[in-house]
TIKOL-227755 format. One line per field, with one value per residue (C-alpha): chain; x, y, z; residue in one letter; residue number from 1. Coordinates in steps of 0.02 Angstrom, whole numbers. Each point is the difference from the previous one (the first is absolute). Layout:
N
chaine A;... .
xx X;... .
yy Y;... .
zz Z;... .
residu A;... .
num NUM;... .
***
This chain:
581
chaine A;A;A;A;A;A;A;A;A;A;A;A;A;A;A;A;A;A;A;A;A;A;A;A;A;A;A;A;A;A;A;A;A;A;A;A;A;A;A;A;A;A;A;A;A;A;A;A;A;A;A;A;A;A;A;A;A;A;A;A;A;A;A;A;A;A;A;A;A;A;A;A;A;A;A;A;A;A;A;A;A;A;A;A;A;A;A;A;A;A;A;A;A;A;A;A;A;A;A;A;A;A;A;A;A;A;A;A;A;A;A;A;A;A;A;A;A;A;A;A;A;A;A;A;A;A;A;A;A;A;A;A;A;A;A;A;A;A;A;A;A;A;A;A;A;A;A;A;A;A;A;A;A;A;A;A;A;A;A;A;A;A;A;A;A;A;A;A;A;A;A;A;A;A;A;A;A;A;A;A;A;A;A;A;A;A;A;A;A;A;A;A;A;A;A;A;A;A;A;A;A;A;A;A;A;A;A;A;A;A;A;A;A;A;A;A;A;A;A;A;A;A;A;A;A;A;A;A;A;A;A;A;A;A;A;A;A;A;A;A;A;A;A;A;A;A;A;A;A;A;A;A;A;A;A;A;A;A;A;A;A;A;A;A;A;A;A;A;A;A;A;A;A;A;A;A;A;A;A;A;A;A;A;A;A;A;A;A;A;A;A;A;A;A;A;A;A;A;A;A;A;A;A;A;A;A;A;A;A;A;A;A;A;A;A;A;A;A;A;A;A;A;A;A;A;A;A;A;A;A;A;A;A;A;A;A;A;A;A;A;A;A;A;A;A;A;A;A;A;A;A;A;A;A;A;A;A;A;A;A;A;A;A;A;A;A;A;A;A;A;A;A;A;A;A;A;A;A;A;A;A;A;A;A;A;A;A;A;A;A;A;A;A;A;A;A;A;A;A;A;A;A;A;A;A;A;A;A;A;A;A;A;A;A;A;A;A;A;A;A;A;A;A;A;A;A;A;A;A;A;A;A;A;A;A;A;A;A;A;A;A;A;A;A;A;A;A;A;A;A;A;A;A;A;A;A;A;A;A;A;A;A;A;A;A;A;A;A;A;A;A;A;A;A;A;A;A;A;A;A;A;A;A;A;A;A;A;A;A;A;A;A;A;A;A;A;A;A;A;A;A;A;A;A;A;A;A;A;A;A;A;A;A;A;A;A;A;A;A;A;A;A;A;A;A;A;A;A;A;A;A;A;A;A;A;A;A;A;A;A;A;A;A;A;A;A;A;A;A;A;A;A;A;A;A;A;A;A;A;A;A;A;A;A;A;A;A;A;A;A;A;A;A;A;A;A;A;A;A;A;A .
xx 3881;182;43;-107;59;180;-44;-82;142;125;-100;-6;212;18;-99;91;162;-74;-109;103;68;-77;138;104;46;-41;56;-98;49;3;37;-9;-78;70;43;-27;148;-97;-109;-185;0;-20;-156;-102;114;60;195;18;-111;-64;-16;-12;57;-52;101;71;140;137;-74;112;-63;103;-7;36;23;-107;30;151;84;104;-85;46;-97;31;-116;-81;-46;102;-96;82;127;105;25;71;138;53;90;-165;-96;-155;17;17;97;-17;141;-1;-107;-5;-166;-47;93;-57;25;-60;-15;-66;-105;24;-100;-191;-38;-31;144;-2;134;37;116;155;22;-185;-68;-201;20;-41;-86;-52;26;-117;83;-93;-178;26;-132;58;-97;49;37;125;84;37;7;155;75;-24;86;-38;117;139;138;159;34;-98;-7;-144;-163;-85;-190;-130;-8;-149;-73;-111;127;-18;192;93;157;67;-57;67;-36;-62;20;-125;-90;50;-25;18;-14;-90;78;-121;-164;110;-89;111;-65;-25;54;-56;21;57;-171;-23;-115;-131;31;160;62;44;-48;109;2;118;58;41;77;148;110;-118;-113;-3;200;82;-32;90;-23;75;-103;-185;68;-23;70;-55;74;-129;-40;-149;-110;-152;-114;29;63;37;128;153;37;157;87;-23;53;-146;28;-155;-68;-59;-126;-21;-175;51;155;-35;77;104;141;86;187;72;-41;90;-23;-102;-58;89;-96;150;161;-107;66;-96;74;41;89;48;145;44;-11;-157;48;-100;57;-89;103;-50;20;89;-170;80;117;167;78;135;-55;7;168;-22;65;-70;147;-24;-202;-111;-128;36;-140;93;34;168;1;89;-94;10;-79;-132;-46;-21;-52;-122;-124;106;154;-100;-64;183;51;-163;49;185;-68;-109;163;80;-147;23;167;-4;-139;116;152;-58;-180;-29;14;115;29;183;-14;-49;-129;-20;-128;-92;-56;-43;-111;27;-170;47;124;-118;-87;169;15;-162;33;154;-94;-142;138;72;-193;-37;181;-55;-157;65;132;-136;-190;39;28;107;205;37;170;-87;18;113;25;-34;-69;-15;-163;-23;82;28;204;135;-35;60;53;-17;25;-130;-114;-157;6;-166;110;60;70;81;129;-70;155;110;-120;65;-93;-40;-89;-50;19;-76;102;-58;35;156;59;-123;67;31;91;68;-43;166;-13;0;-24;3;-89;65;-141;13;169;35;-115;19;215;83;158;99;-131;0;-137;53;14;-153;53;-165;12;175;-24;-104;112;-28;36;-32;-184;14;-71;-83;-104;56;-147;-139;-120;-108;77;-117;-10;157;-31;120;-40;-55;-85;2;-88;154;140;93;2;63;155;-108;-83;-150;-50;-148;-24;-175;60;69;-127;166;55;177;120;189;107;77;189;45;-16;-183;62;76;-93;72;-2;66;-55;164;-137;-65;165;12;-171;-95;-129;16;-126;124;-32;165;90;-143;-121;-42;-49;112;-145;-39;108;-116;-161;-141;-158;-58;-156;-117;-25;48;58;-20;38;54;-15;52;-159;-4;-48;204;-97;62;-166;34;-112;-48;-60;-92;-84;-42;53;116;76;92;146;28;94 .
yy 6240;57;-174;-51;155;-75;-158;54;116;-150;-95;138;32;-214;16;118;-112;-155;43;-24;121;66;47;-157;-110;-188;-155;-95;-158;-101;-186;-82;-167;-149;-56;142;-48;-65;69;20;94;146;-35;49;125;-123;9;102;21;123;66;172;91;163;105;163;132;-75;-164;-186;-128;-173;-143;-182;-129;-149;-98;-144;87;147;192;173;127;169;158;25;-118;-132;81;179;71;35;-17;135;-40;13;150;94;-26;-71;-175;-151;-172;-152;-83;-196;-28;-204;-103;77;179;150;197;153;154;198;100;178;76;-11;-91;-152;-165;-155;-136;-167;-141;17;-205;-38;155;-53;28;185;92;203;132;148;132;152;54;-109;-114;-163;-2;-161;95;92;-130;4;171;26;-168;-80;70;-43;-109;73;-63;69;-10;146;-112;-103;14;-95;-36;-108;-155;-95;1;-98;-147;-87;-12;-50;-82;-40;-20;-68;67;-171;73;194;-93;35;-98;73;-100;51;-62;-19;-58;-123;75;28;159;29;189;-8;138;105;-50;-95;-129;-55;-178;-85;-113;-135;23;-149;-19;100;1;213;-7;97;-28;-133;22;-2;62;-44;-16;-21;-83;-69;31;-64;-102;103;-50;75;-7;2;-71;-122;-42;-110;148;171;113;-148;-119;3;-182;32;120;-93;48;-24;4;59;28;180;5;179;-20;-93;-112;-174;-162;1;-119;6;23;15;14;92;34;122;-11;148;185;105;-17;-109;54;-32;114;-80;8;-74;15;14;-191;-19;-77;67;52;43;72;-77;107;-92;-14;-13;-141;-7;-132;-52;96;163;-46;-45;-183;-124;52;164;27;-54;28;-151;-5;-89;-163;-94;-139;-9;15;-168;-29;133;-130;-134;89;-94;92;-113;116;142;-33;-25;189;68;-67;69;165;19;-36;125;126;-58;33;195;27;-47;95;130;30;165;-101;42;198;16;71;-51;121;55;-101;139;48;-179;-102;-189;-9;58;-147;-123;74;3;-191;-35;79;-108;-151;59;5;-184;-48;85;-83;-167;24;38;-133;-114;33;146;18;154;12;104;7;109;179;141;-52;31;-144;-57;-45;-42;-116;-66;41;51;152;154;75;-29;106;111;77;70;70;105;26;-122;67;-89;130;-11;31;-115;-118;12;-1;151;2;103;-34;64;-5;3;163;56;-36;-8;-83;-23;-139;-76;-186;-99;-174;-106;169;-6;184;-12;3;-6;17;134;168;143;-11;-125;105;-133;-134;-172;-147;-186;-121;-115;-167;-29;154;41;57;131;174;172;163;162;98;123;125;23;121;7;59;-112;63;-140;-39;-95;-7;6;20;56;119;-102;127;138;131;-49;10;114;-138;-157;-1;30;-114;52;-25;26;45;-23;108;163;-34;24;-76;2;-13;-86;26;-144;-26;-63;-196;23;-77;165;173;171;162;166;38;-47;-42;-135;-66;-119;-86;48;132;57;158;142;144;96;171;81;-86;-104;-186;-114;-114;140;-62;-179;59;4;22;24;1;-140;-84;-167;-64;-203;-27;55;-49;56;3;-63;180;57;78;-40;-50;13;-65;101;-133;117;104;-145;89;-41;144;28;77;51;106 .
zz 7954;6;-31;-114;-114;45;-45;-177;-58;36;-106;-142;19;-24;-157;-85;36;-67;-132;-171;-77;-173;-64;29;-132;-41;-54;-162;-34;-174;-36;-169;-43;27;-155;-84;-122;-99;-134;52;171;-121;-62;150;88;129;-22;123;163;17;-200;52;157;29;126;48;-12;123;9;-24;-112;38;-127;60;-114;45;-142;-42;-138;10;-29;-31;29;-111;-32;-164;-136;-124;-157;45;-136;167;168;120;108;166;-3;-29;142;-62;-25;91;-25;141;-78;-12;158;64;72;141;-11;0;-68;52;-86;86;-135;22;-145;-48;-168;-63;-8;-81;13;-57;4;-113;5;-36;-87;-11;198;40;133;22;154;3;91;81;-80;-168;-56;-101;-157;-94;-167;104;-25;-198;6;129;5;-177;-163;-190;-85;-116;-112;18;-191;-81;-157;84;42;164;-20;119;-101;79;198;65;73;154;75;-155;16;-196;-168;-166;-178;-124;-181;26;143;181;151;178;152;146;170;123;-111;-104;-157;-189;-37;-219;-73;-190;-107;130;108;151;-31;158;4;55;-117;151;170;120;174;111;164;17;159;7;-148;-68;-140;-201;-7;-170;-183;-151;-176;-135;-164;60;115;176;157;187;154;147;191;-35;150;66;-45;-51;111;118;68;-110;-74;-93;-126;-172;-192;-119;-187;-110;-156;-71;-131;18;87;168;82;-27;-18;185;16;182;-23;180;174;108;184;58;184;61;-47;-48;-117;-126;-150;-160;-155;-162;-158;-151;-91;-197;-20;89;156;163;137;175;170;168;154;149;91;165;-30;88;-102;-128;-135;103;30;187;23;124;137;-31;62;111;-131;-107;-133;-130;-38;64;-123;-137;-168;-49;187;-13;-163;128;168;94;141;112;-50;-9;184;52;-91;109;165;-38;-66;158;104;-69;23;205;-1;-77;109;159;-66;-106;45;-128;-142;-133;44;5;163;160;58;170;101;63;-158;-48;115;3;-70;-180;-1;32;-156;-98;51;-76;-160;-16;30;-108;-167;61;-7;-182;-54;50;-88;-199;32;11;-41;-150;-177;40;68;157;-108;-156;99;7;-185;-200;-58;-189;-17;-168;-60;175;19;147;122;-114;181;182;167;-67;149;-64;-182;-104;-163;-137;-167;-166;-71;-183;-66;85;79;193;118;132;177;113;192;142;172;195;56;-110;-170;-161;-146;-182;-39;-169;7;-52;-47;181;85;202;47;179;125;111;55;-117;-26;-137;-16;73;65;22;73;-90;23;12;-145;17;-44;-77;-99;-16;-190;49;41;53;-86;72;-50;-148;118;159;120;150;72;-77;-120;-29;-165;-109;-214;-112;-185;-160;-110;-155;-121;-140;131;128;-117;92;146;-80;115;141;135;89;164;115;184;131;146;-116;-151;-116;-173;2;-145;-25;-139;-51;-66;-164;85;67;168;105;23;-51;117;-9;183;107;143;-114;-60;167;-80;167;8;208;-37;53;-92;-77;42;-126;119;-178;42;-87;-63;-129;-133;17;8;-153;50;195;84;-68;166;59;-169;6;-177;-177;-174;-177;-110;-193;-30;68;148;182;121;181;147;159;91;145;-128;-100;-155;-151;-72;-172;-28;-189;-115 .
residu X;X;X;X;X;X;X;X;X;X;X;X;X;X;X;X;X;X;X;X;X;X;X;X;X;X;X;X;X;X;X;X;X;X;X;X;X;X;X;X;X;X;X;X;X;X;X;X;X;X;X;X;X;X;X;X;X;X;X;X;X;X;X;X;X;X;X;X;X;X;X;X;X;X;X;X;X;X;X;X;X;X;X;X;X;X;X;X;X;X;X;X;X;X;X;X;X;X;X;X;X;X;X;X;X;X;X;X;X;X;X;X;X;X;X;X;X;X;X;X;X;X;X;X;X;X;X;X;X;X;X;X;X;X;X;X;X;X;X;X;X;X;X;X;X;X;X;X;X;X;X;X;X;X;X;X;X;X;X;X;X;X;X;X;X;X;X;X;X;X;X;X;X;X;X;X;X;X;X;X;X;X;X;X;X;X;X;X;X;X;X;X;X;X;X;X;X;X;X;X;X;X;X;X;X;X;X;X;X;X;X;X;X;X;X;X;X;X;X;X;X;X;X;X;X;X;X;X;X;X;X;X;X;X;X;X;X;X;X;X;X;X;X;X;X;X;X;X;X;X;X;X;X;X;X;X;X;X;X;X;X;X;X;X;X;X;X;X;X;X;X;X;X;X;X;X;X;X;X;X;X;X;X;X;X;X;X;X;X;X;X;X;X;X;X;X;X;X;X;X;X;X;X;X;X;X;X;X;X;X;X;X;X;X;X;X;X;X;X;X;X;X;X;X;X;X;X;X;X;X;X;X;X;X;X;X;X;X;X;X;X;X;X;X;X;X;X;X;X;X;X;X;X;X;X;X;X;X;X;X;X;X;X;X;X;X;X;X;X;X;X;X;X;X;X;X;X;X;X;X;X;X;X;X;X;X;X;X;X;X;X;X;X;X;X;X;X;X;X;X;X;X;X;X;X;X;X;X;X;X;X;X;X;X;X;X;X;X;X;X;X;X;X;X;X;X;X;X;X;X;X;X;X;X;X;X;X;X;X;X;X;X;X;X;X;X;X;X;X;X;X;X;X;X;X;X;X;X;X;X;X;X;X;X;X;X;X;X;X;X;X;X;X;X;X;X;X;X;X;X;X;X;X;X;X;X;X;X;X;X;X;X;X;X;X;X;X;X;X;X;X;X;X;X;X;X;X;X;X;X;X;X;X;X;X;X;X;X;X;X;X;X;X;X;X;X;X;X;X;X;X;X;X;X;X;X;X;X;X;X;X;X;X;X;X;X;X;X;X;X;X;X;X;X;X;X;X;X;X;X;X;X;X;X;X;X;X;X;X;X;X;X;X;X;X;X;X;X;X;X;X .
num 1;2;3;4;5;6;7;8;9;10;11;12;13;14;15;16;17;18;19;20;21;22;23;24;25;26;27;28;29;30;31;32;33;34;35;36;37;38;39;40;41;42;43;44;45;46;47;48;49;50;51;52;53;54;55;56;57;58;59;60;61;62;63;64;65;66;67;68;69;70;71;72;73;74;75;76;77;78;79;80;81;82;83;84;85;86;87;88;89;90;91;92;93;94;95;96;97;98;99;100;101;102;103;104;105;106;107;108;109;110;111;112;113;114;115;116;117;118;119;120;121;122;123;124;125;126;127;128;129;130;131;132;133;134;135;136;137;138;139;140;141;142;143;144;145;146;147;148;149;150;151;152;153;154;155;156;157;158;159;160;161;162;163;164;165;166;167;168;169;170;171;172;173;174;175;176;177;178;179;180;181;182;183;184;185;186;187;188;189;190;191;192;193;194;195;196;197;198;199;200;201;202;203;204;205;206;207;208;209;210;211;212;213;214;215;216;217;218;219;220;221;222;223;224;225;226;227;228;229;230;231;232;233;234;235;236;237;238;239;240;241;242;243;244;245;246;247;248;249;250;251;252;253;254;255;256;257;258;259;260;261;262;263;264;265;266;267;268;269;270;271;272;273;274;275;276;277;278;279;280;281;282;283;284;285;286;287;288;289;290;291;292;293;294;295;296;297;298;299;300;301;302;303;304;305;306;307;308;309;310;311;312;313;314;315;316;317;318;319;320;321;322;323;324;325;326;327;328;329;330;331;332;333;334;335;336;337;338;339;340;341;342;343;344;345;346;347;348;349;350;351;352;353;354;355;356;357;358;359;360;361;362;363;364;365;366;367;368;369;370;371;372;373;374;375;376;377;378;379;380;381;382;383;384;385;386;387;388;389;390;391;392;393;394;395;396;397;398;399;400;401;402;403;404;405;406;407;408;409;410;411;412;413;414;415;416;417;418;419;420;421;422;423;424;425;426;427;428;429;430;431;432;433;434;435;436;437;438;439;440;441;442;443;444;445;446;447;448;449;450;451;452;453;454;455;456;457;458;459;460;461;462;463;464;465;466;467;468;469;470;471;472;473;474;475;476;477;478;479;480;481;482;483;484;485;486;487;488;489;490;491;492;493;494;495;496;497;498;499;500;501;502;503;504;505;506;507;508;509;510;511;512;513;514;515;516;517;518;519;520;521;522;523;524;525;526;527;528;529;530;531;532;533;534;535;536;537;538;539;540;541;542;543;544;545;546;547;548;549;550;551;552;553;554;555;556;557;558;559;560;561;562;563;564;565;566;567;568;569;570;571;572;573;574;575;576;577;578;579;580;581 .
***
């Protein structure tokens, strides 16, 4: 019996050493979607996995990013008037964090947490700490703000709602047309209502980037930008320019203008302009292309996409020379692989954080853009050359600019007629750039300043040079519309440019000297033409001088009215809103 008591008080003693302990914290992990950089994770919650983690006092939430793209990870919201720092002890920042990489953060106070990514702002994701229930309208009310205008002369109001993911629109005479991305549907406001039927509904690929991207018109003539497919929704055939007729009921009348490639999902491009004579103009991300125009020569990348010929050649290419530029394109995909199996990261990686696997899959991808090449060379109506450029579209003339990467905003200065973009970079440098005549943006051997970098003459397009951006962001903002003040209600801002954010939700404003072609500060941190974010010895952030209006979402476009009123879009909330006098 002795024993057996022995035996059963052992037992007991073990128990207490191996049963956990209550009070001991844990571990919750979070990954986001792979590709989740591109608009439409948001929709159902699915950005990040889980949506909402509920956990408690003491406990480590760690984020890994599972997607291709770069992340960062930072507590709060993008629609918040501000963000606390650091210094404060209550917020969180992952910095830039790389496929496969992770950051962890320990919560040590009950309540309730949401966070997002600065890069990709529809991505965001909520921690319950403690006893706090997540009610969904918890979110507007602690994480969402109304939006203002800095300028107590104007008024903000909700213009119209009721938008499915609207990417740009274009005022024809009082009538305004707004294109809806993923449906491929023009959307009609009339007399300040938005009608139920589209006035032309075309068929989209929406995949990433793709979609109904660009319009612009020229009297009743209007012209759209989009990535038509086999059936909507589907299989992206191409990007194509179609020119149409308004008669103020529907779109009709298309006449196909160009075709431009469009296999790859992201850096598509698609805004338009046109300028005081009536030419048109539409911007072409680079789409993926390593090439000439992106100011990477044949000896210079494995990734050849473009053409070696000549342009009198390219006139007379056969698929026999075509075949020949494949088989030599593929030869130089072997040949990376062998000595530089990463691809084209400037630095060799260490091999225990990248398993011979992924360069098999790196390979492929090479061999994948040879195919794609091979196949616009020979069996499309579109040019593997027509990317990373402005193109005149109507009438059919020269590339306005080239060594553009992926651009959302096109502007005619009405008073001078040059031309303005807006450029978006990888993971630094956001743009706004004064288009020159012949005008070589850079990428992408030059991003944001060039401080002292220079790109190659291309003998093929040695007329084309590069001047440095009128401004830049070093830390991207998703910079997307650029308008000028044009109006009686904006009088005080003819000398201004405007410019529009997605990750901040932020109108931004730039005095312009007595040219029209430089910016004027009278912040010394702005005076460089780079905005780095440090705040000031009064703890001010320099960007306060620049900034208009703030918190109106993730603005995709903006247009001056006939009325002198400014309409913005918040493409999330699928809501234009007016800003007025």
């Amino acid at each position: 019996m002795k024993i057996f008591l022995s035996i059963i008080f052992s037992i007991f003693v073990l128990l207490l050493y191996t049963l956990p302990d209550a009070n001991a914290n844990s571990e919750f992990f979070v990954s986001n979607t792979k590709g989740s950089y591109n608009l439409g994770c948001e929709l159902d919650n699915s950005c990040f996995e889980p949506y909402i983690v509920n956990i408690s006092v003491g406990d480590t939430v760690t984020w890994t990013n599972n997607d291709d793209a770069i992340h960062v990870v930072v507590s709060g919201a993008p629609n918040q008037e501000s963000f606390k720092n650091l210094d404060d002890g209550e917020i969180f920042d992952s910095g830039f964090l790389k496929s496969n990489e992770s950051f962890s953060y320990t919560f040590t106070e009950e309540g309730l947490f949401g966070y997002f990514c600065t890069l990709h702002p529809w991505m965001n994701g909520f921690v319950t700490v403690g006893n706090v229930e997540f009610i969904e309208t918890s979110m507007n009310a602690d994480f969402k703000t109304s939006p203002i205008v800095l300028d107590s002369n104007f008024k903000i109001e909700e213009f119209v709602s009721g938008l499915f993911v609207p990417v740009n629109m274009e005022f024809v005479g009082n009538d305004l047309l707004v294109l809806e991305k993923n449906s491929g549907t023009v959307r009609h406001i009339k007399d300040n209502v938005l009608l139920d039927s589209p006035v032309l509904d075309v068929e989209v690929s929406n995949y990433g980037e793709h979609g109904l991207l660009g319009i612009t018109s020229v009297e009743k003539n209007v012209y759209l930008f989009f990535t038509e497919a086999y059936h909507d929704g589907g299989r992206a055939l191409e990007n194509r320019v179609y020119q149409y007729t308004w008669n103020e009921n529907n779109l009709v009348n298309p006449v196909l203008l160009k075709t431009i490639p469009g296999f790859e999902r992201e850096y598509v491009g698609g805004e338009m302009v046109s300028d005081l004579s009536g030419n048109v103009y539409a911007v072409t991300g680079e789409n993926y292309k390593i090439g000439l125009l992106q100011n990477t020569p044949e000896n210079e990348s494995y990734r050849h996409f473009s053409s070696v010929a000549s342009t009198e050649e390219k006139s007379k290419r056969t698929i026999s020379h075509s075949f020949d530029h494949l088989l030599s394109c593929a030869k130089i995909s072997f040949q990376q692989y062998t000595t530089n199996p990463f691809g084209w990261q400037s630095e060799q990686p260490d091999l225990s954080e990248n398993p011979p696997e992924t360069n098999f899959f790196n390979i492929m991808g090479n061999l994948n853009s040879c195919l794609k090449q091979f196949y616009y060379e020979n069996f499309s109506n579109g040019h593997w050359e027509d990317t990373s450029t402005i193109i005149q579209i109507k009438p059919e003339g020269d590339y306005a600019a080239i060594g553009i990467r992926n651009s959302f905003g096109l502007a005619v200065d009405p008073k001078t007629g040059f031309l303005w973009d807006t450029e978006n970079g990888p993971d630094v440098f956001d743009e706004i750039n004064l288009i020159e005549n012949k005008f070589n943006s850079g990428w992408a051997k030059i991003q944001g300043p060039s401080n002292g970098k220079s790109i190659p003459k291309i003998s093929e397009y040695s007329e084309y040079t590069y001047s440095e951006p009128e401004f830049s962001w070093e830390i991207p903002i998703g910079v997307t519309a650029i308008e000028f003040p044009n109006s009686n209600d904006f009088i005080n801002y003819q000398d201004y440019l405007f410019v529009a954010d997605t990750n901040k939700g932020i109108i931004y404003k730039f005095k312009l000297d007595e040219t029209r072609t430089k910016f004027v500060f009278e912040s010394p941190h702005l005076q460089d033409l780079v905005l780095n974010m440090l705040p000031d010895s009064s703890g001010n952030e320099p960007m306060d001088e620049i900034v208009f209006a703030k918190n109106l979402g993730l603005i995709s476009d903006m247009k001056f009215g006939p009325d002198g009123a400014l309409y913005v879009i918040s493409l999330m909330e699928g809501k234009i809103y007016k800003i007025s006098s």
